[in-house]
ZAZAKE-30869 format. One line per 10 residues: number of its first residue (from 0); their letters; for each residue x, y, z of N, C-alpha, C, CB. Coordinates in nm, 3 decimals. Last residue first. Glycine has a CB too. Example, Ala and Ser with C-alpha at 12.3 -4.5 7.8 and 13.67 -1.06 7.14 Angstrom:
% residues 2
1> SA> 1.285,-0.225,0.708,1.367,-0.106,0.714,1.290,0.003,0.787,1.408,-0.060,0.572; 1.319,-0.569,0.780,1.230,-0.450,0.780,1.320,-0.330,0.780,1.131,-0.447,0.905
This chain:
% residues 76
75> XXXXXXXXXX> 29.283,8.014,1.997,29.203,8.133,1.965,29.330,8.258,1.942,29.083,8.168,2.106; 29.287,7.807,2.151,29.329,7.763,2.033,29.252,7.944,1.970,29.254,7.573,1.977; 29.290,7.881,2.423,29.440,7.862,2.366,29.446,7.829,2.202,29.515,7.726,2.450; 29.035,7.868,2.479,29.119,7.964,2.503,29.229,7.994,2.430,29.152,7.951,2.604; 28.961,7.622,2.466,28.927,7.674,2.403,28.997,7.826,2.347,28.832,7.657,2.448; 29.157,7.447,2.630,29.169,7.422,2.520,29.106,7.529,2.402,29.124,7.302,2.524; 29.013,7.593,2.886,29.151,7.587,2.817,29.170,7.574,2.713,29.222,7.515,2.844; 28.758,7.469,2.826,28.798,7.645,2.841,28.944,7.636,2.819,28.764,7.731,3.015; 28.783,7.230,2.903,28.734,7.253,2.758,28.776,7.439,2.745,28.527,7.205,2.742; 28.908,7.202,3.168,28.979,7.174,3.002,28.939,7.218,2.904,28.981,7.055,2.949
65> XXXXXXXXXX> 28.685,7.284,3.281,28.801,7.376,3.271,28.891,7.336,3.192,28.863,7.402,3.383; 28.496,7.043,3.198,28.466,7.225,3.149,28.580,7.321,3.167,28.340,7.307,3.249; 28.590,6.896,3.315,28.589,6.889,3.160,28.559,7.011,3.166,28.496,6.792,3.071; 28.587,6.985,3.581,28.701,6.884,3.522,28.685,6.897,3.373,28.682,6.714,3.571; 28.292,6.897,3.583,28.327,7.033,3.612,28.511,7.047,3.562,28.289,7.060,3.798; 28.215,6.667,3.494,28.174,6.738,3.399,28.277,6.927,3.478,27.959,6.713,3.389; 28.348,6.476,3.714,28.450,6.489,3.595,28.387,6.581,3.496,28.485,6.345,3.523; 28.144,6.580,3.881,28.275,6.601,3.957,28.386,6.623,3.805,28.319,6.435,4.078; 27.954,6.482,3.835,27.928,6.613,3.803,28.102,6.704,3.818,27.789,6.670,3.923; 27.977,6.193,3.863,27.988,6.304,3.698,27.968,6.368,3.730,27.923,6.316,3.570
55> XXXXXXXXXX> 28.000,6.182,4.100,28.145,6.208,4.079,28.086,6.244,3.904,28.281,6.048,4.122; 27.740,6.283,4.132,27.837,6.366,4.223,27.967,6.343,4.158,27.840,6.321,4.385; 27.588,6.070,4.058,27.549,6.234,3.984,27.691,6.302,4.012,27.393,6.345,4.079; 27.624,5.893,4.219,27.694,5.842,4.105,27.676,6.005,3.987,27.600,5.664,4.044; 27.477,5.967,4.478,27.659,5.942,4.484,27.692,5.949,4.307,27.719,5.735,4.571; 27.298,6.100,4.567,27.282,6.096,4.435,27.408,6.048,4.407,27.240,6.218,4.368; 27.240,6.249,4.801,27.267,6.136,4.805,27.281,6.083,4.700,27.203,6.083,4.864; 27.117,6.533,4.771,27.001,6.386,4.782,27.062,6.275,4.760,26.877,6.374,4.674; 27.377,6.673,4.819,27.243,6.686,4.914,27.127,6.574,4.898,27.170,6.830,4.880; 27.488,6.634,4.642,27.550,6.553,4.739,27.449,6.555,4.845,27.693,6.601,4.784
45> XXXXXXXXXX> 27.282,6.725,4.381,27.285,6.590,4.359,27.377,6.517,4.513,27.367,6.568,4.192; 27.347,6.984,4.488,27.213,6.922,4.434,27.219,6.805,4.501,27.195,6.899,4.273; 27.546,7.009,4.406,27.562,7.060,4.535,27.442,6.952,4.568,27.544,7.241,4.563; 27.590,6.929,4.108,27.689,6.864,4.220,27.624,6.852,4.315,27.808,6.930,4.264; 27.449,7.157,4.026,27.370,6.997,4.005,27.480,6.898,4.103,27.369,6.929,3.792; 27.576,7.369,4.032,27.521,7.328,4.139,27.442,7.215,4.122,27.459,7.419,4.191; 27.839,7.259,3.887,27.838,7.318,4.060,27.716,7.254,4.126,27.816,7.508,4.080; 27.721,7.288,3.638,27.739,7.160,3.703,27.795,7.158,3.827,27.812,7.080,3.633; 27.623,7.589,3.662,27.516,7.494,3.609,27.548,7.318,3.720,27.555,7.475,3.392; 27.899,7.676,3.615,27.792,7.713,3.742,27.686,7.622,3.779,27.711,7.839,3.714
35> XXXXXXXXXX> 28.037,7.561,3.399,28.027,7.509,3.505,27.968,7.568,3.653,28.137,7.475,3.507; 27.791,7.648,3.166,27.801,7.528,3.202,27.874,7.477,3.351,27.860,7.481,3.093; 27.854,7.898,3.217,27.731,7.859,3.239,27.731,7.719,3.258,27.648,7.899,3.141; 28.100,7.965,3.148,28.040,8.034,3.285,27.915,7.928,3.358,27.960,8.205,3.234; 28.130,7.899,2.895,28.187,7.829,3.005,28.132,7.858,3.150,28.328,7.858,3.003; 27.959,8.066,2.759,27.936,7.931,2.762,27.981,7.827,2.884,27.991,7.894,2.649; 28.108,8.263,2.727,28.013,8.263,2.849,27.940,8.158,2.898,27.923,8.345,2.833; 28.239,8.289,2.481,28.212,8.202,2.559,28.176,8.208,2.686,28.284,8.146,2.554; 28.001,8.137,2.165,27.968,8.255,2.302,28.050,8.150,2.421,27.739,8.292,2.353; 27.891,7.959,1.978,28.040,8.002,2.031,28.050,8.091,2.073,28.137,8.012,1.965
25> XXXXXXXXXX> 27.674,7.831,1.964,27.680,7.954,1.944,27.790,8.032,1.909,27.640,7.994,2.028; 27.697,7.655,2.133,27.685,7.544,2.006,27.686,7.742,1.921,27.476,7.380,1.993; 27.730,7.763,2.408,27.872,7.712,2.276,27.819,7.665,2.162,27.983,7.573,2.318; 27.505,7.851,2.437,27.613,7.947,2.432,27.687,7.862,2.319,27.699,7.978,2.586; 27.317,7.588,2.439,27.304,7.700,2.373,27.407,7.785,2.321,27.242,7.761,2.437; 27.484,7.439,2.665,27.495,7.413,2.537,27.472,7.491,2.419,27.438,7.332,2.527; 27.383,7.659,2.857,27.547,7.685,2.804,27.575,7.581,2.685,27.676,7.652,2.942; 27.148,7.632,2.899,27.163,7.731,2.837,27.303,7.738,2.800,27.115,7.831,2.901; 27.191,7.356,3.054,27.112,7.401,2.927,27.152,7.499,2.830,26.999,7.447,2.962; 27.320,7.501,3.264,27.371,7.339,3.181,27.310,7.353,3.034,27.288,7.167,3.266
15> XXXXXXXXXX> 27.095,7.609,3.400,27.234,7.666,3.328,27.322,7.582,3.252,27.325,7.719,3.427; 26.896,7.485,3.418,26.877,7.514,3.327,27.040,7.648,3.290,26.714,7.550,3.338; 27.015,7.253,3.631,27.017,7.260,3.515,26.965,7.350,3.411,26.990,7.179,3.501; 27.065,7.510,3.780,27.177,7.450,3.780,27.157,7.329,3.652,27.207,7.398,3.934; 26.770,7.499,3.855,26.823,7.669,3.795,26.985,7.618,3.775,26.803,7.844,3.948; 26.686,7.277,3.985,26.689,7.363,3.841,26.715,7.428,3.763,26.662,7.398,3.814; 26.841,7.266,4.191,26.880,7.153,4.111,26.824,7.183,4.007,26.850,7.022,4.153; 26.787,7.504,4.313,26.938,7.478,4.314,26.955,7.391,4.193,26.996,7.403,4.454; 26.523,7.413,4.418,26.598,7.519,4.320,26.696,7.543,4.264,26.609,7.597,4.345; 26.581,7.193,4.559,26.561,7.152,4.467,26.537,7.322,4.344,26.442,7.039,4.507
5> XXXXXX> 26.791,7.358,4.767,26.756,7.245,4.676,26.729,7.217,4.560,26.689,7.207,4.699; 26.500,7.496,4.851,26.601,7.551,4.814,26.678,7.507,4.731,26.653,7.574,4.888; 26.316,7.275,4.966,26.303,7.391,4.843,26.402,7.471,4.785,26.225,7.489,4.877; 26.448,7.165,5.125,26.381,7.092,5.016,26.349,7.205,4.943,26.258,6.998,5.051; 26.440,7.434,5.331,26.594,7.372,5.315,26.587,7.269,5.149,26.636,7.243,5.491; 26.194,7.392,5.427,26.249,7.505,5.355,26.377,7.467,5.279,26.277,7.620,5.453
C-alpha cells in the first residue's frame, strides 16, 4: 500500500512541476504554489526510493522557487 501511495506522490508532484511551468510561462503566480508543492513532493518521492542525487535537486529546486517568488514579487 505504502508503494502506491508513493508512487502517487511521485506523479501528482510531477504533474504539479508541470503545470507550474504552464502557470509562469503564463505569468500566473500560482505558479509558485505549484512548482514548489510539485518539488516537495518529488523530494518526499525521490527520499523514499533512495534517489539521493533527486533529493539534494529537489532540495536546490525548492531553494530556487522561493528566490524565484521573491525576486518575482519584488520586481512587481
Amino acid at each position: 500500500m505504502l508503494e502506491i501511495i508513493t508512487s502517487i506522490l511521485g506523479w501528482v508532484g510531477t504533474g504539479l512541476v508541470l503545470v507550474g511551468y504552464y502557470l509562469n510561462a503564463n505569468k500566473y503566480v500560482s505558479s509558485w504554489i505549484a512548482w514548489f508543492s510539485g518539488n516537495l513532493m518529488i523530494l518526499l518521492y525521490s527520499f523514499y526510493i533512495e534517489a539521493y542525487p533527486m533529493v539534494v535537486l529537489n532540495i536546490f529546486l525548492l531553494c530556487m522557487n522561493v528566490y524565484g517568488y521573491m525576486k518575482w514579487v519584488k520586481s512587481e
